[in-house]
PDB file with SEQRES, HELIX, SHEET and CRYST1 records, atoms N, CA, C and O in Angstrom:
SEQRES   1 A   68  UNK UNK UNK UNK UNK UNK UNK UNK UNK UNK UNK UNK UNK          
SEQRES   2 A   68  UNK UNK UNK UNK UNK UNK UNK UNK UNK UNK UNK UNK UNK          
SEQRES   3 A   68  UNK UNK UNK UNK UNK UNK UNK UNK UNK UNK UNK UNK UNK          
SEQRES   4 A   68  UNK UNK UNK UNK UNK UNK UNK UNK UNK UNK UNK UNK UNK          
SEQRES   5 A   68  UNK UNK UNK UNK UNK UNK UNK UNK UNK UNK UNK UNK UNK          
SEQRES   6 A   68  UNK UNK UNK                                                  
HELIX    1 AA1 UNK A   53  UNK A   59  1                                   7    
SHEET    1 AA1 3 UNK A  14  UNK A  20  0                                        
SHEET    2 AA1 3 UNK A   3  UNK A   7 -1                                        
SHEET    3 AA1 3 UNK A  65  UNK A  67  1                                        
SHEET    1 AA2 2 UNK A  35  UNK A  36  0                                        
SHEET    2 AA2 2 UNK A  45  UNK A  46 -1                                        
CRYST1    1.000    1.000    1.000  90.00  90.00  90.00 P 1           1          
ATOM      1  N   UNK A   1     -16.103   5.696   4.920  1.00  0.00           N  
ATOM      2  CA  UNK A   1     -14.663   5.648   5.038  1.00  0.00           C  
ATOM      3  C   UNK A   1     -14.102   4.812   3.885  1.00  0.00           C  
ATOM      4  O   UNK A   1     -14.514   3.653   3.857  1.00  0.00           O  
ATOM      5  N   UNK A   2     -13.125   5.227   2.801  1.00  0.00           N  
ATOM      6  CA  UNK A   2     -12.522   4.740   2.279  1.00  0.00           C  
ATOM      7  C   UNK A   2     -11.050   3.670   2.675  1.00  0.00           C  
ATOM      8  O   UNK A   2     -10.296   3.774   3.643  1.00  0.00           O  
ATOM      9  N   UNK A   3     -11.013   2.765   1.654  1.00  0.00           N  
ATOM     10  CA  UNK A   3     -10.319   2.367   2.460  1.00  0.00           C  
ATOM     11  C   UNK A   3      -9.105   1.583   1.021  1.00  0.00           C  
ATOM     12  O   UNK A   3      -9.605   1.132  -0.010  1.00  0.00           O  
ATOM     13  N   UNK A   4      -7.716   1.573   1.235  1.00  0.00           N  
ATOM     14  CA  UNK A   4      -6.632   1.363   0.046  1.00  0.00           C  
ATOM     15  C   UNK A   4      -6.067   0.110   0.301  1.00  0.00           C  
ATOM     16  O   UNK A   4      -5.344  -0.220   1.241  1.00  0.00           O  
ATOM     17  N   UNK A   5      -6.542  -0.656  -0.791  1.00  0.00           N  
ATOM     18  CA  UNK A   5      -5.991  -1.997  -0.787  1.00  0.00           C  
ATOM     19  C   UNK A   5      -4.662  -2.372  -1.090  1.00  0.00           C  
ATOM     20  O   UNK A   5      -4.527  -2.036  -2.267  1.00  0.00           O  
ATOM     21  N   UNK A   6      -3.565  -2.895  -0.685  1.00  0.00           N  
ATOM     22  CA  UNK A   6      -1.945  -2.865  -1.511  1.00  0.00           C  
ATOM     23  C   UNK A   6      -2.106  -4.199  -2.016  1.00  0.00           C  
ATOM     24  O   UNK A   6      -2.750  -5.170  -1.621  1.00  0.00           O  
ATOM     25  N   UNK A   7      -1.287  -3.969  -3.077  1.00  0.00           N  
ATOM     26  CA  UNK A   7      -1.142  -5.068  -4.324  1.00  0.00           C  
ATOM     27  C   UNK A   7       0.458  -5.241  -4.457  1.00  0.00           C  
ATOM     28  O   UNK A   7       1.074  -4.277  -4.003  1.00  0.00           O  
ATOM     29  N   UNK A   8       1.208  -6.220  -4.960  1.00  0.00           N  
ATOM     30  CA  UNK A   8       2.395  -6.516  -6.101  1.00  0.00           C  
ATOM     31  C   UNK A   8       2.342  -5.890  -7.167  1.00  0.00           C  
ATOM     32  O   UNK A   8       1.693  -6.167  -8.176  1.00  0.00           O  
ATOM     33  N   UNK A   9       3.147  -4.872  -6.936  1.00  0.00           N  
ATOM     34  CA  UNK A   9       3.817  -4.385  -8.134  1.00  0.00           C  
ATOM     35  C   UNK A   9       4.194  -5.691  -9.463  1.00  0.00           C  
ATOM     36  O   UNK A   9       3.829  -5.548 -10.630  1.00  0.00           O  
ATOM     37  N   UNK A  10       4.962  -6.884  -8.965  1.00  0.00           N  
ATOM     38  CA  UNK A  10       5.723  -7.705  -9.636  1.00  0.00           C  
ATOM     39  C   UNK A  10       4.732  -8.704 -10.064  1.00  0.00           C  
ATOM     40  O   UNK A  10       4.545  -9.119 -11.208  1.00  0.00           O  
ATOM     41  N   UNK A  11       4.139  -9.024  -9.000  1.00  0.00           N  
ATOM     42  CA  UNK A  11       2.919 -10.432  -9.626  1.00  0.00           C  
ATOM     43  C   UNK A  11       1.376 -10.208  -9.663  1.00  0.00           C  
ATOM     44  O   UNK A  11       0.539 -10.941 -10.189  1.00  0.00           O  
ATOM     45  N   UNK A  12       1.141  -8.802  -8.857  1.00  0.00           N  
ATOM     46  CA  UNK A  12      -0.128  -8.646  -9.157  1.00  0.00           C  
ATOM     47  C   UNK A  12      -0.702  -9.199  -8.213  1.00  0.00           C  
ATOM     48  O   UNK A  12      -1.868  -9.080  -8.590  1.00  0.00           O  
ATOM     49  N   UNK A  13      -0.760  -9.812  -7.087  1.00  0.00           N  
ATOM     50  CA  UNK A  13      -1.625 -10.481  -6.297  1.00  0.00           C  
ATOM     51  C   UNK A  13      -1.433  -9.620  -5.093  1.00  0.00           C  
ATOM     52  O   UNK A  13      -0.495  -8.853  -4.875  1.00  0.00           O  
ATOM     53  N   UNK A  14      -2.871  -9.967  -4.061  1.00  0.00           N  
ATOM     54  CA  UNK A  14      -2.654  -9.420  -3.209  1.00  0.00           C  
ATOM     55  C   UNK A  14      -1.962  -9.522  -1.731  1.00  0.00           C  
ATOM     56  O   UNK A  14      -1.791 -10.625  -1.213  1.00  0.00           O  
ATOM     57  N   UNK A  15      -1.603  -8.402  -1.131  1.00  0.00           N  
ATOM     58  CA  UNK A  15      -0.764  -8.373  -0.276  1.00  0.00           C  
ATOM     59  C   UNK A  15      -1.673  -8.609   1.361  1.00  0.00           C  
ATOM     60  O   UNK A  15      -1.164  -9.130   2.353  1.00  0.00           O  
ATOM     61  N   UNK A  16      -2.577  -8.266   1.304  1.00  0.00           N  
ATOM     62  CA  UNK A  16      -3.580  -9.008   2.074  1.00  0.00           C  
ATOM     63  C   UNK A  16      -3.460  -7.682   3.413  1.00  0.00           C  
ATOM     64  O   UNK A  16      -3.670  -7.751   4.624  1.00  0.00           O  
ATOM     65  N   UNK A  17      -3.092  -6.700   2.652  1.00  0.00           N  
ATOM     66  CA  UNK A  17      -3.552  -5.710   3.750  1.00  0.00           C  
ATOM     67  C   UNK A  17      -3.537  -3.948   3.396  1.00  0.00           C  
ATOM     68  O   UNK A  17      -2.736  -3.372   2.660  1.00  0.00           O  
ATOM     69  N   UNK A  18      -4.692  -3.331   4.176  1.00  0.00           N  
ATOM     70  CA  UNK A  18      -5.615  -2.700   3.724  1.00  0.00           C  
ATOM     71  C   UNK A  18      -5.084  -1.208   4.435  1.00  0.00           C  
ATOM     72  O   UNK A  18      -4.576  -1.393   5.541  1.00  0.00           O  
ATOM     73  N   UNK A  19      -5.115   0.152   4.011  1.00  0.00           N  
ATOM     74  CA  UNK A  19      -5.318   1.300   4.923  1.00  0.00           C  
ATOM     75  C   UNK A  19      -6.373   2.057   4.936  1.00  0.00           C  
ATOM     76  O   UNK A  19      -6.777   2.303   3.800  1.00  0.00           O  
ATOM     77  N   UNK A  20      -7.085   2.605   5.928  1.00  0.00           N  
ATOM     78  CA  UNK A  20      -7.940   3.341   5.966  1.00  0.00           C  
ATOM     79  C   UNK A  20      -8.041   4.556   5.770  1.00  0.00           C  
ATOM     80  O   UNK A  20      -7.244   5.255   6.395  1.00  0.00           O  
ATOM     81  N   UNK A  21      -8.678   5.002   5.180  1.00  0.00           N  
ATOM     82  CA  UNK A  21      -7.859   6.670   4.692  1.00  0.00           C  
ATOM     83  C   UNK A  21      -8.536   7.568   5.174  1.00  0.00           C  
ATOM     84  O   UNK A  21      -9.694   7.667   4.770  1.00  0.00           O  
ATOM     85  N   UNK A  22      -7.976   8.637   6.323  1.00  0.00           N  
ATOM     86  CA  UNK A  22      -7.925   9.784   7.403  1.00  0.00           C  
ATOM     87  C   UNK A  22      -8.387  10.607   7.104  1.00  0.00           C  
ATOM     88  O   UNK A  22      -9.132  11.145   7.923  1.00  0.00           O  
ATOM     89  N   UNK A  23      -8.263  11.093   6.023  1.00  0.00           N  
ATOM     90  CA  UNK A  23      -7.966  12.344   5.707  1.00  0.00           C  
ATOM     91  C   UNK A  23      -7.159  13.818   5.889  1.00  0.00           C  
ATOM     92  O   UNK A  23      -7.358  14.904   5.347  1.00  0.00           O  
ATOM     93  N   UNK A  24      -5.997  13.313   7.051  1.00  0.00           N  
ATOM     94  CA  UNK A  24      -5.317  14.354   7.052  1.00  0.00           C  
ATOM     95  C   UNK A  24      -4.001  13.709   5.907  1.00  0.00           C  
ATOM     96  O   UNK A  24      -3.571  12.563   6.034  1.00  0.00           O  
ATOM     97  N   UNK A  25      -3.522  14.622   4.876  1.00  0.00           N  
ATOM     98  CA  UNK A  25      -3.045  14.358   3.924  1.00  0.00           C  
ATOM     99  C   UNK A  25      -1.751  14.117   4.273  1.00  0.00           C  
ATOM    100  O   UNK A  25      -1.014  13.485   3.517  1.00  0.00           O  
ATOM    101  N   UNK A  26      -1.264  14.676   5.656  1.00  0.00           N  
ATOM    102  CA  UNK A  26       0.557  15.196   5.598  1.00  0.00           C  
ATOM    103  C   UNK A  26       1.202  14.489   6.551  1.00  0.00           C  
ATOM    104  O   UNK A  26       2.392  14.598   6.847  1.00  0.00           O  
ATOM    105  N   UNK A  27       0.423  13.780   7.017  1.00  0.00           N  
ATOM    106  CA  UNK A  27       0.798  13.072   8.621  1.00  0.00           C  
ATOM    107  C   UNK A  27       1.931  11.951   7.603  1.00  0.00           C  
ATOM    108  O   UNK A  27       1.869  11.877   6.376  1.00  0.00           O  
ATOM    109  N   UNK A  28       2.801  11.256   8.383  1.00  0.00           N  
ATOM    110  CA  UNK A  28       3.344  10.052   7.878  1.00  0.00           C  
ATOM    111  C   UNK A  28       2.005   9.010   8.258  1.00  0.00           C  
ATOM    112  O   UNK A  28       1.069   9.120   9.049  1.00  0.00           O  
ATOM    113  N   UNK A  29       2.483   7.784   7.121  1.00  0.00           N  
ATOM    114  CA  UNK A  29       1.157   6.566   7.060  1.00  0.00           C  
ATOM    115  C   UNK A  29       2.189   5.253   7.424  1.00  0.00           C  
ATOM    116  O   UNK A  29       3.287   5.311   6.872  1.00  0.00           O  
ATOM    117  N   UNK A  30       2.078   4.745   7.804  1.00  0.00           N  
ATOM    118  CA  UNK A  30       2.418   3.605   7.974  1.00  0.00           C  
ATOM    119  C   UNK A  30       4.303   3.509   7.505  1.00  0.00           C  
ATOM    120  O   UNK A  30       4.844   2.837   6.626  1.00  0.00           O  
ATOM    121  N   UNK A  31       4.834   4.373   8.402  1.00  0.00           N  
ATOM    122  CA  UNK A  31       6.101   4.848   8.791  1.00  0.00           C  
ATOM    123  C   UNK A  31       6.729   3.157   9.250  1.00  0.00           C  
ATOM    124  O   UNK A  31       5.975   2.430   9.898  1.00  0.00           O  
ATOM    125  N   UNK A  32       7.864   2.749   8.927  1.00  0.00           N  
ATOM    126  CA  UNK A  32       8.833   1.826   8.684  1.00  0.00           C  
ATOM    127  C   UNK A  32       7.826   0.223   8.825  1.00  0.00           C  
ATOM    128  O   UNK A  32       8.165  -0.709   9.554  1.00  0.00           O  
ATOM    129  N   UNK A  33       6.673   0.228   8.014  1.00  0.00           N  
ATOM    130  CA  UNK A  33       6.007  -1.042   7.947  1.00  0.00           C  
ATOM    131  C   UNK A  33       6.807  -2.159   6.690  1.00  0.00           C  
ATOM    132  O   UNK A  33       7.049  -1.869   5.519  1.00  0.00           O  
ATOM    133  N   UNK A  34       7.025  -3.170   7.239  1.00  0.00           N  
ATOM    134  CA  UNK A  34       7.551  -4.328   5.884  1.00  0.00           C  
ATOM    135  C   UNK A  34       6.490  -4.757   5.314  1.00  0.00           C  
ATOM    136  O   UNK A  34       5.724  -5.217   6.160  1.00  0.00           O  
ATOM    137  N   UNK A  35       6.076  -4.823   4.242  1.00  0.00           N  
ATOM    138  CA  UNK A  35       4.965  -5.958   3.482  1.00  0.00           C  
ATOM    139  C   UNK A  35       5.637  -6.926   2.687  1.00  0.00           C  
ATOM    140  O   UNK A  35       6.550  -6.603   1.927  1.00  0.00           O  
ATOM    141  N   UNK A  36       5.332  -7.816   2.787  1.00  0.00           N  
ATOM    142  CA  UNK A  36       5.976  -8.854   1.818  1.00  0.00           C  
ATOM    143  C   UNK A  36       4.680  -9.196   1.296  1.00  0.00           C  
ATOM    144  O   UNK A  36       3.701  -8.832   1.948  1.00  0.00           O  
ATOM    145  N   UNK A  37       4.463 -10.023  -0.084  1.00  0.00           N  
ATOM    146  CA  UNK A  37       3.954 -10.818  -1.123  1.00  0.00           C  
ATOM    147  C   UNK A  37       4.137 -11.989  -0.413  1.00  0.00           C  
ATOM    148  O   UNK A  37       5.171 -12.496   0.023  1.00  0.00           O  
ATOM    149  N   UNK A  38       2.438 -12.511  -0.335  1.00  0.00           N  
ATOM    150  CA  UNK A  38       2.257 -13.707   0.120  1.00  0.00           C  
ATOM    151  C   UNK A  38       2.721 -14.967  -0.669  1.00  0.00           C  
ATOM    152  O   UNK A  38       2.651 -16.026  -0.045  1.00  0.00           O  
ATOM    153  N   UNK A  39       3.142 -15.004  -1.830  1.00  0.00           N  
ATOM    154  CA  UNK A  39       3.001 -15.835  -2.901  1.00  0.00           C  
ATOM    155  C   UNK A  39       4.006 -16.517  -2.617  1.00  0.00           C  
ATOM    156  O   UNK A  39       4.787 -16.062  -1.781  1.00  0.00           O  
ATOM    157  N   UNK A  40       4.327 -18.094  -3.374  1.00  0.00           N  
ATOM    158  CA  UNK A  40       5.609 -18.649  -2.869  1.00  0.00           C  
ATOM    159  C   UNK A  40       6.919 -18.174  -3.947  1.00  0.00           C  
ATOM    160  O   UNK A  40       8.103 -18.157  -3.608  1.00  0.00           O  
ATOM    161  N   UNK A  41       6.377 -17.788  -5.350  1.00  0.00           N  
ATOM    162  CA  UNK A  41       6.765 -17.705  -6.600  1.00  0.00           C  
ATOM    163  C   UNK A  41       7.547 -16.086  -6.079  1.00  0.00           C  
ATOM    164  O   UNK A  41       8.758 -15.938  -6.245  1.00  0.00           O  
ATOM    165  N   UNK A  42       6.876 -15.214  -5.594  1.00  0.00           N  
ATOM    166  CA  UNK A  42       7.316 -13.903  -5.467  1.00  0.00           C  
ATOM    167  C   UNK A  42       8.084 -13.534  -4.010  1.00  0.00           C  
ATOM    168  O   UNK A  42       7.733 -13.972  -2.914  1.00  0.00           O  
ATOM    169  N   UNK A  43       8.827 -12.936  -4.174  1.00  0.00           N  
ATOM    170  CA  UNK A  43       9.972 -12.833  -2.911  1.00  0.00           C  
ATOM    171  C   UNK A  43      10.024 -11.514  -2.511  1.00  0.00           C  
ATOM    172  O   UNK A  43      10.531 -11.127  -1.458  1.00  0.00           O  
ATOM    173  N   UNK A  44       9.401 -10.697  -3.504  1.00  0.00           N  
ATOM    174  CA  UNK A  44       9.165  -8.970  -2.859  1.00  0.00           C  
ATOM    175  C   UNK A  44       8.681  -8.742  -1.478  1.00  0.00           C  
ATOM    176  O   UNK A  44       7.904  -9.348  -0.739  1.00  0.00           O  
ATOM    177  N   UNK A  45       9.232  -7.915  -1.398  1.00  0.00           N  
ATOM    178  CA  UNK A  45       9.153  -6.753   0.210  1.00  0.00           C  
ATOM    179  C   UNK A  45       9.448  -5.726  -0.188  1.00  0.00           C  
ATOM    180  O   UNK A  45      10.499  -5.490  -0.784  1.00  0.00           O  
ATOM    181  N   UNK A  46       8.310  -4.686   0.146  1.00  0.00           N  
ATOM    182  CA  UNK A  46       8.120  -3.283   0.207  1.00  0.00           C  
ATOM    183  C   UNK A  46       8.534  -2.859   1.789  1.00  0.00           C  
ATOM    184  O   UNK A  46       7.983  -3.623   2.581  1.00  0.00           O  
ATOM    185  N   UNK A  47       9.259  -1.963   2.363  1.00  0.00           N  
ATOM    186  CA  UNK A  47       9.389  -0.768   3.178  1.00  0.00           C  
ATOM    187  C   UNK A  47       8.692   0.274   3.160  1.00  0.00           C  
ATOM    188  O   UNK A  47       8.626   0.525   1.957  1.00  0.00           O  
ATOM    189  N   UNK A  48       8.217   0.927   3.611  1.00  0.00           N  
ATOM    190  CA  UNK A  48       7.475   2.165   3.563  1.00  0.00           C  
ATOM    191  C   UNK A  48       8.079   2.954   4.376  1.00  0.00           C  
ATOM    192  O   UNK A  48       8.024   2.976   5.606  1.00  0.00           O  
ATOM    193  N   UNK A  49       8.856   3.824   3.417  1.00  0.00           N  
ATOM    194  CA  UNK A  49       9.207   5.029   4.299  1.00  0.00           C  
ATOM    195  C   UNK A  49       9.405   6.621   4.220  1.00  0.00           C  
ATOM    196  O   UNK A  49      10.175   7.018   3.345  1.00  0.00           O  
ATOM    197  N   UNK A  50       8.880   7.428   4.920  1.00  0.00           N  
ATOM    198  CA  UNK A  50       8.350   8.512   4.579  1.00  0.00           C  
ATOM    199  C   UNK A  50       7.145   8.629   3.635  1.00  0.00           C  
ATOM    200  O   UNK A  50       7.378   9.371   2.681  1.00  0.00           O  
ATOM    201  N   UNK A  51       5.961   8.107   3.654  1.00  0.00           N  
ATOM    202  CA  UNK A  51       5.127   7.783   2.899  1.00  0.00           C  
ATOM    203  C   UNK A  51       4.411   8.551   3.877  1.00  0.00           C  
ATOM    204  O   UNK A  51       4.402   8.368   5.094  1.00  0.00           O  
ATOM    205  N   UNK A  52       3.561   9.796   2.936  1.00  0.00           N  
ATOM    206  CA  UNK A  52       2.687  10.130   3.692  1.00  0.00           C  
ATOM    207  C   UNK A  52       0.610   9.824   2.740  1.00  0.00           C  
ATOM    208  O   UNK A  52       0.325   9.497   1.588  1.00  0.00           O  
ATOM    209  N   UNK A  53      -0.101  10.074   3.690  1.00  0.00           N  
ATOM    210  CA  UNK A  53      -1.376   9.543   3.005  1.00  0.00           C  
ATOM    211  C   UNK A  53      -1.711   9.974   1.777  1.00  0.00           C  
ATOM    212  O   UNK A  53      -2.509   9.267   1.161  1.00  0.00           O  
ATOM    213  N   UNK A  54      -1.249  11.101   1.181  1.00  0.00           N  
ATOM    214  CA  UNK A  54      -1.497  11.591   0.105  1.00  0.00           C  
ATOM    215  C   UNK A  54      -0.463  10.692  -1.431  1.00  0.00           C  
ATOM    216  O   UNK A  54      -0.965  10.372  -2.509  1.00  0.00           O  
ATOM    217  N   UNK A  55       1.220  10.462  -0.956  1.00  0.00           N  
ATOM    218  CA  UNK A  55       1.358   9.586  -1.819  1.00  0.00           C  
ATOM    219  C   UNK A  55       0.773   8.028  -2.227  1.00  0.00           C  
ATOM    220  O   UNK A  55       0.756   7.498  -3.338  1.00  0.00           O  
ATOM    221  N   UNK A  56       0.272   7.461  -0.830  1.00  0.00           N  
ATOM    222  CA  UNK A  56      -0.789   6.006  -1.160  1.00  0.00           C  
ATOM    223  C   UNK A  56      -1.925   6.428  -2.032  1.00  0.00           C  
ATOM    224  O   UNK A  56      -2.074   5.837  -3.102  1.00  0.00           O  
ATOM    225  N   UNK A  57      -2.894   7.564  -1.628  1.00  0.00           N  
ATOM    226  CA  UNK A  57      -3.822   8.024  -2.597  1.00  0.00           C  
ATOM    227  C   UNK A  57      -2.878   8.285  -3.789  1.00  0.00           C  
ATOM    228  O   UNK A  57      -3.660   8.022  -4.703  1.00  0.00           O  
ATOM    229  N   UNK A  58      -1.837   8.592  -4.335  1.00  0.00           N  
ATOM    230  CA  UNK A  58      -1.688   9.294  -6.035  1.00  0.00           C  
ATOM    231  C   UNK A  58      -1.318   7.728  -5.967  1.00  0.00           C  
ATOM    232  O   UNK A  58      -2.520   7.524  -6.139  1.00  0.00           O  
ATOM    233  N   UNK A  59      -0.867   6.649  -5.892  1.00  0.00           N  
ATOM    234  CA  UNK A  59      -0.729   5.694  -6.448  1.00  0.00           C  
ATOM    235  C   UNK A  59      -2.000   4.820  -6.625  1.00  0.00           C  
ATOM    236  O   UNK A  59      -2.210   4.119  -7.615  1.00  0.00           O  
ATOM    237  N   UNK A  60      -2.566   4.902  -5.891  1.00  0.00           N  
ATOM    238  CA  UNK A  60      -4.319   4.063  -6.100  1.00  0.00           C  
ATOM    239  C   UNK A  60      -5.113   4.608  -7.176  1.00  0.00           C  
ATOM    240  O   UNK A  60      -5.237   5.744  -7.634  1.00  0.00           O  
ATOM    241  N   UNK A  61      -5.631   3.452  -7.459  1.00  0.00           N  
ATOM    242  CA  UNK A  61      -6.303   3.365  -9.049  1.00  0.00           C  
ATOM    243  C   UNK A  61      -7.617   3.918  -8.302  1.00  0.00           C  
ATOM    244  O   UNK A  61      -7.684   4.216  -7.110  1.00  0.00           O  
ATOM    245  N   UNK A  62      -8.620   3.991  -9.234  1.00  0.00           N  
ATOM    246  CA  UNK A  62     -10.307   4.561  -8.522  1.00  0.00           C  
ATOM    247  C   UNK A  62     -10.684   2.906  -8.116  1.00  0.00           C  
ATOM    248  O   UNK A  62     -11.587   2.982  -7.283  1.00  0.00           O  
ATOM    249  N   UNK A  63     -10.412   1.712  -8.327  1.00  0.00           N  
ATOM    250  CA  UNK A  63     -11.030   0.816  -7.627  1.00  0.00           C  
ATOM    251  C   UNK A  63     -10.406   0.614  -5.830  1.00  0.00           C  
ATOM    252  O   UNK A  63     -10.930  -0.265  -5.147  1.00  0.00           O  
ATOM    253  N   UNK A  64      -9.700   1.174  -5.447  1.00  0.00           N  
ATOM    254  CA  UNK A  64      -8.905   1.379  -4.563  1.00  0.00           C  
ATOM    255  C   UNK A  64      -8.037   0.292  -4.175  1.00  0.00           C  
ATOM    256  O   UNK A  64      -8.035  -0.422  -3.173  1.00  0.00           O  
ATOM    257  N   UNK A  65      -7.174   0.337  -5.375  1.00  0.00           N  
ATOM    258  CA  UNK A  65      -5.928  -0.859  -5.275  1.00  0.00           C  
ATOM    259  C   UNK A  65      -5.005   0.279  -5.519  1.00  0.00           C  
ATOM    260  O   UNK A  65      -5.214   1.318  -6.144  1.00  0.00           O  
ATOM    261  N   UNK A  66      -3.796  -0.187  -4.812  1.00  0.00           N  
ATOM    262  CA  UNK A  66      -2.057   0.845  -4.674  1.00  0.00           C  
ATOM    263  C   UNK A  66      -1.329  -0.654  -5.073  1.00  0.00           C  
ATOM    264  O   UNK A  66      -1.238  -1.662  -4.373  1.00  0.00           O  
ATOM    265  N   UNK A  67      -0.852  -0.412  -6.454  1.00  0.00           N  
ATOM    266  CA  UNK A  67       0.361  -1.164  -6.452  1.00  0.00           C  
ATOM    267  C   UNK A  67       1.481  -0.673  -5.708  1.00  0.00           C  
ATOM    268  O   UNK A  67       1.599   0.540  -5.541  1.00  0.00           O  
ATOM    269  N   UNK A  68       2.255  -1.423  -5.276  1.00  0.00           N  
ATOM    270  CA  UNK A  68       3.424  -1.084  -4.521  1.00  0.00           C  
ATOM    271  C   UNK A  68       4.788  -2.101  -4.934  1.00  0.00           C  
ATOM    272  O   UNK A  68       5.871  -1.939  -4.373  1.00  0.00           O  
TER     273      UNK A  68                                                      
END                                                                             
């Protein structure tokens, strides 16, 4: 099982949480989740919405990090 790590877009560090990837491509993924950046320096928050598993895969690199 693979699995997609989310990152900061802005600072690069991690967001300290992970998705497991299904394999059904079309389903919604993690439909109205907040992530914020743990950092004290960075103030970002991501929404996720309408995100289905196939756009987290086109944003993940092959080490399985998704900037966001």
């Amino acid at each position: 099982m693979q699995e997609i790590e989310f990152y900061c877009k802005k600072c690069k560090k991690s967001m300290k949480m992970a998705y497991a990837v299904t394999g059904d491509m079309d389903t919604p993924a993690m439909n109205g989740i907040i992530i914020r950046c743990h950092t004290h320096k960075c103030t970002r928050a991501v929404t996720l919405k309408n995100f289905t598993e196939r756009d987290i895969l086109k944003r993940a690199d092959l080490h399985g990090k998704c900037y966001l």
